[in-house]
C-alpha positions as CSV (number, residue, x, y, z in Angstrom):
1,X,-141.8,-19.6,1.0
2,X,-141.7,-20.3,4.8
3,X,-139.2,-22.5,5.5
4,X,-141.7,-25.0,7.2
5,X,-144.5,-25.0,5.0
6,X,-142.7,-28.7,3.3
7,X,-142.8,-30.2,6.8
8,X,-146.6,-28.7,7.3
9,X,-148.0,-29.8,3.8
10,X,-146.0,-33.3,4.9
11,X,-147.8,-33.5,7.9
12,X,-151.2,-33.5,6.1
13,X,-150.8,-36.8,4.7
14,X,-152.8,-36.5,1.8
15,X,-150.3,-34.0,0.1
16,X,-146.7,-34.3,-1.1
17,X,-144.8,-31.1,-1.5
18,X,-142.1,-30.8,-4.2
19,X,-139.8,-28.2,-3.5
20,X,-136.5,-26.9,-4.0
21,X,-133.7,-24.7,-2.5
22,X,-133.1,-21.8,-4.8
23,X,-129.6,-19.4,-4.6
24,X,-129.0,-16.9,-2.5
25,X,-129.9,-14.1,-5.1
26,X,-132.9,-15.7,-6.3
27,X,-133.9,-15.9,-2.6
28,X,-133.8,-11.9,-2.2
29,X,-135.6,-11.5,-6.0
30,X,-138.2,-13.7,-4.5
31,X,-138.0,-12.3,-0.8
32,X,-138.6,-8.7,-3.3
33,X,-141.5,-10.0,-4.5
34,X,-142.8,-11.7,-1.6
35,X,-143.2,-7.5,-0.1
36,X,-144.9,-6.9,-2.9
37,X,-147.7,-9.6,-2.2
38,X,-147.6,-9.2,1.8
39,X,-148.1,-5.4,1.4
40,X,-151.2,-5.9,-0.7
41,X,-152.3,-8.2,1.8
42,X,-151.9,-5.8,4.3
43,X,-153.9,-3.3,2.3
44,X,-156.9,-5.7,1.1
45,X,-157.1,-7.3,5.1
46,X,-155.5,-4.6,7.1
47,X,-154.5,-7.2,9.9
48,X,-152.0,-7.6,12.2
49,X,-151.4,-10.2,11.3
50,X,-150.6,-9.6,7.7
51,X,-148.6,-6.7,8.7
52,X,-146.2,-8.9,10.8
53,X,-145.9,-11.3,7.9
54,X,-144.8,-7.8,5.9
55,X,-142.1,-7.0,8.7
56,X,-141.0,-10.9,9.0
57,X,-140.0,-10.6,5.3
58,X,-138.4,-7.1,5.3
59,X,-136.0,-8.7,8.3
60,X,-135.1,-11.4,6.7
61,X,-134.2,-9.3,3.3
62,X,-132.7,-7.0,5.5
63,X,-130.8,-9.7,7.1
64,X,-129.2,-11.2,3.9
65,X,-127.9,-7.4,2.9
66,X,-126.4,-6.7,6.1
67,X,-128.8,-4.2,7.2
68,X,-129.9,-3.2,10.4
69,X,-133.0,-1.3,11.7
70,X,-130.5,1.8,12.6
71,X,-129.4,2.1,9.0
72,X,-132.9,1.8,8.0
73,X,-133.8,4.2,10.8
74,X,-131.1,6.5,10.2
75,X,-132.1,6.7,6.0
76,X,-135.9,7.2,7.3
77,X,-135.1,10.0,9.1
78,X,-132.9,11.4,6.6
79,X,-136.3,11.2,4.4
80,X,-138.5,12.8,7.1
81,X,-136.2,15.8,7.4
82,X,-136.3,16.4,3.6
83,X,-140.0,15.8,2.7
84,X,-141.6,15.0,5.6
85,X,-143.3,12.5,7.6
86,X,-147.0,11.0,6.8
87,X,-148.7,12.6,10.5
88,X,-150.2,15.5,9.1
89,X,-152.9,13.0,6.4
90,X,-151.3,15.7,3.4
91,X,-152.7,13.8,-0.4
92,X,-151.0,15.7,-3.1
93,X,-153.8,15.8,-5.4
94,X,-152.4,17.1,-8.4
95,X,-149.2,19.7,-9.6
96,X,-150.2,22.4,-11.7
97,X,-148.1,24.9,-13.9
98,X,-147.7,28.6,-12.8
């Protein structure tokens, strides 16, 4: 959860908000699942919006493992090299036996 959305659901006035402060590895289990339900946001809205909430979540995971966008970068291009970007619209349909 955002960390203000207490203080917002406060500010209502007609709504209390229980919440709690979890550990640090629960925080990047939940962080884990919380790209899982931006992304399909993302997909079902296809927003800007929605993609910045995506990217606002993968810094702050890659924040608590000490990552940074070069070592990300650096792995992504590793990746391209080997298989390949996603320019040139290729959809493996299917592999069949020779």
């Amino acid at each position: 959860m955002r960390d203000r959305i207490p203080e917002i659901i406060e500010e209502n006035e007609e709504e209390t908000a229980v919440w709690k402060q979890v550990s640090d590895s629960r925080a990047e289990q939940l962080l884990r699942e919380k790209l899982v339900e931006e992304s399909q946001e993302f997909v079902e809205e296809d927003e800007l919006a929605e993609l910045a909430d995506l990217y606002a979540v993968m810094k702050e995971y890659m924040d608590r493992k000490n990552i940074s966008i070069s070592d990300l970068e650096k792995i992504e291009s590793e990746k391209r090299k080997k298989r390949g970007g996603f320019k040139d619209n290729i959809l493996l349909e299917r592999i069949e036996e020779t």
